[in-house]
C-alpha positions as semicolon CSV with decimal commas, in nm:
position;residue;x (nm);y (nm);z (nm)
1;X;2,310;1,337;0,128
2;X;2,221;1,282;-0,240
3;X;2,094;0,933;-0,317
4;X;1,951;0,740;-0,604
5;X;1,761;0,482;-0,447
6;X;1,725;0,260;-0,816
7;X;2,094;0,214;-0,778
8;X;2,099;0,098;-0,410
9;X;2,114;-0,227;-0,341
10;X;1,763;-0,252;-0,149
11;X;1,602;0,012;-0,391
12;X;1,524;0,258;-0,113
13;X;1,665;0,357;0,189
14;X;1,515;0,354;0,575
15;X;1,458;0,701;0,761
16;X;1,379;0,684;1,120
17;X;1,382;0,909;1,461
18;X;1,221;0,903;1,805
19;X;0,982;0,585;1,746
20;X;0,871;0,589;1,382
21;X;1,111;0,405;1,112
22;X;1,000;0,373;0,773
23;X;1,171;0,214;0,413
24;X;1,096;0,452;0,130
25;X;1,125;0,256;-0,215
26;X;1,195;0,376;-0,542
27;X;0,874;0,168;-0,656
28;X;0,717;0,545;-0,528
29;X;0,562;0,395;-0,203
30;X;0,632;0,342;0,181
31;X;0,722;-0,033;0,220
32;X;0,756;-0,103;0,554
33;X;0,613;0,136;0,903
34;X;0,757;0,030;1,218
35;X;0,717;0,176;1,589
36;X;1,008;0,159;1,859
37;X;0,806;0,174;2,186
38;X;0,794;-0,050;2,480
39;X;0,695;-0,380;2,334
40;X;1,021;-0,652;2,358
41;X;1,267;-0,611;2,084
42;X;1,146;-0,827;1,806
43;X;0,924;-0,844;1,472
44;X;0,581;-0,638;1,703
45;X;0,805;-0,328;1,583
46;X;0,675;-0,406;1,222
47;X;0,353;-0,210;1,194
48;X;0,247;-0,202;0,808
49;X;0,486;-0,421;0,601
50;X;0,412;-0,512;0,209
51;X;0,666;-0,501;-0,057
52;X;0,501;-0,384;-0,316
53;X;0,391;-0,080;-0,057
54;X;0,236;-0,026;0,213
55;X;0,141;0,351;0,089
56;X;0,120;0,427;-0,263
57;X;0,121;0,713;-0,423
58;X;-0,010;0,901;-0,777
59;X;-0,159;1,171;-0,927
60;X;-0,517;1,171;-1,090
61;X;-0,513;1,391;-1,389
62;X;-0,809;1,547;-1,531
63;X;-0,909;1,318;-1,769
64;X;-0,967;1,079;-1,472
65;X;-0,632;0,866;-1,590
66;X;-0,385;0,851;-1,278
67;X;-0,005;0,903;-1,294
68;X;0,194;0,717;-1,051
69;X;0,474;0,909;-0,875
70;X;0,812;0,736;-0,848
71;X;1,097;0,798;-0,637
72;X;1,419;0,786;-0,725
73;X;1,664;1,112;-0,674
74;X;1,615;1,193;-0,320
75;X;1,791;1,396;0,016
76;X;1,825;1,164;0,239
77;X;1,869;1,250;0,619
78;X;1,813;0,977;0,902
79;X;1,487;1,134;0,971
80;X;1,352;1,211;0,626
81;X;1,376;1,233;0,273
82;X;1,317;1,516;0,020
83;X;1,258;1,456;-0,366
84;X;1,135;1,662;-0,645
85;X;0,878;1,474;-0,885
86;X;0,813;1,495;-1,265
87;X;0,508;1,569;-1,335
88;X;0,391;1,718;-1,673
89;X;0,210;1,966;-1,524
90;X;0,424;2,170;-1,305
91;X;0,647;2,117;-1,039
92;X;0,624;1,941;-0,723
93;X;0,809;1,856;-0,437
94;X;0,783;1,544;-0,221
95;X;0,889;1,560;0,183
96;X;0,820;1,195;0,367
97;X;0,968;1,237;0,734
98;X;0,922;1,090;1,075
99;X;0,879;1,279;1,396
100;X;0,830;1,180;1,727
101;X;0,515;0,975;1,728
102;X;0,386;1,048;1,301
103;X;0,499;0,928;0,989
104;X;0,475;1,269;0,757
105;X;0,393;1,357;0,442
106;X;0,384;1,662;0,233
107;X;0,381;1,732;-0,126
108;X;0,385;2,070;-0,244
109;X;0,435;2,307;-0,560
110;X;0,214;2,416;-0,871
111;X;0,059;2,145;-1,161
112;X;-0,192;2,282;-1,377
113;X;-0,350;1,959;-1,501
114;X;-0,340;1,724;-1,230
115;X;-0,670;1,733;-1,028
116;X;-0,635;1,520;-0,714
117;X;-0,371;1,363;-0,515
118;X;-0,396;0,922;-0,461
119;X;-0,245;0,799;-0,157
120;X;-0,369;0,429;-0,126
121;X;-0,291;0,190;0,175
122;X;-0,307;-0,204;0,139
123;X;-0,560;-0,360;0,388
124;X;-0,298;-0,639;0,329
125;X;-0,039;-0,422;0,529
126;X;-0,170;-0,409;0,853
127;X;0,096;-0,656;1,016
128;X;-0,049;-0,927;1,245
129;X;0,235;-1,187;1,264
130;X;0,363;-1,093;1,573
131;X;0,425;-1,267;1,934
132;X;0,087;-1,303;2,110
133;X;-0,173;-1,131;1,943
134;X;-0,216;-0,793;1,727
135;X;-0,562;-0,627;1,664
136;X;-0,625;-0,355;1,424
137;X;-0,882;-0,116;1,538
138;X;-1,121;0,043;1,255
139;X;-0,897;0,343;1,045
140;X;-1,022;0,674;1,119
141;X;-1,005;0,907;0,836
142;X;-1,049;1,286;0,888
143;X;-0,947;1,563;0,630
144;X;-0,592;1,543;0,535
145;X;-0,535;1,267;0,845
146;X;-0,601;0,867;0,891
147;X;-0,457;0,728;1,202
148;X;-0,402;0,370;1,213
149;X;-0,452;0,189;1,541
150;X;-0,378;-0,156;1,678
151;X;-0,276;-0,307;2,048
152;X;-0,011;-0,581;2,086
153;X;-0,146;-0,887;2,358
154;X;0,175;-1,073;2,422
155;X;0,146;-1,348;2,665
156;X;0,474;-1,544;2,886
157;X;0,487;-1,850;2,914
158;X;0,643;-1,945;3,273
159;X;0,748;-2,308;3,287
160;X;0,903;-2,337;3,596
161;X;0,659;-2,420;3,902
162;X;0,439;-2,114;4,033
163;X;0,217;-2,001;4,337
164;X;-0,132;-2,123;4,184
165;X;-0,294;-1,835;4,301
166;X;-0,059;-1,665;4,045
167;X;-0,124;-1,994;3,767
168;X;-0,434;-1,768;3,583
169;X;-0,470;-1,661;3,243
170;X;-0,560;-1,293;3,152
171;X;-0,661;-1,041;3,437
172;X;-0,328;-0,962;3,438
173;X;-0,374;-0,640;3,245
174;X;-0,192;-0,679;2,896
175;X;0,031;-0,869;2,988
176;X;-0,127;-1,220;3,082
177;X;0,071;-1,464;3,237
178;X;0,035;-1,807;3,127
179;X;0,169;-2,078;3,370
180;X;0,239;-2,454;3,301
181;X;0,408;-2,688;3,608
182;X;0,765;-2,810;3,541
């Protein structure tokens, strides 16, 4: 499906499949990263969330100026989206999909005068308002690959009267269990 996501409401439009999602804004970045895995339904699906972008994108040209790439004309499908870019240069194609576990991206085609390729992540991005507690472990960066890393701590509160011998904080795995009496 064709979409222009400057005339949508939301100025982008969410792709998502197995247990990545991701918002794709015509600002030319990846807004929000989310993960659907075993953690309770709530906001610890938000992974990397910043408006202005989580993942920006441009192109450094050879006079060391830099050319930010905007999206706006786009094939959408739930689990990706396809746009061709303007770029003085040449010609270039955009694909930004998810996939089972990854969040994709490829850009491909010819450009004559553009020398590098920017893709720039917000520290600010790295989500940490979440139920119990979210730590972000160092990014690992390795040719064409970063993998981001962090482990959700959520702790229960039980407030109804418990076995003391089960009335202990942590040891409990990842899953503490935190118990109060009535």
């Amino acid at each position: 499906m064709r979409l222009s996501l400057d005339r949508l409401a939301d100025r982008g439009c969410w792709i998502s499949d197995d247990r990545i999602y991701a918002f794709v804004s015509a600002a030319g970045s990846i807004a929000e990263v989310g993960y659907h895995g075993m953690q309770p339904v709530s906001r610890n699906s938000r992974i990397l969330v910043r408006e202005e972008g989580v993942l920006q994108f441009s192109f450094r040209e050879s006079d060391g100026s830099e050319q930010e790439i905007r999206f706006n004309d786009v094939t959408w499908t739930p689990s990706g989206v396809h746009m061709p870019l303007t770029h003085t240069g040449g010609k270039i194609v955009c694909d930004i999909s998810v996939s089972g576990r990854a969040l994709c991206i490829n850009f491909a085609g010819t450009v004559t005068s553009a020398v590098g390729l920017i893709i720039r992540i917000d520290k600010a991005s790295l989500f940490t308002q979440v139920h119990g507690e979210r730590v972000w472990q160092v990014p690992v960066v390795s040719g064409s690959h970063a993998v981001l890393e962090c482990r959700d701590r959520v702790f229960l509160l039980v407030r109804e009267h418990v076995d003391p011998r089960l009335a202990r904080g942590g040891g409990q795995g990842d899953l503490p269990v935190l118990c109060s009496p009535a």
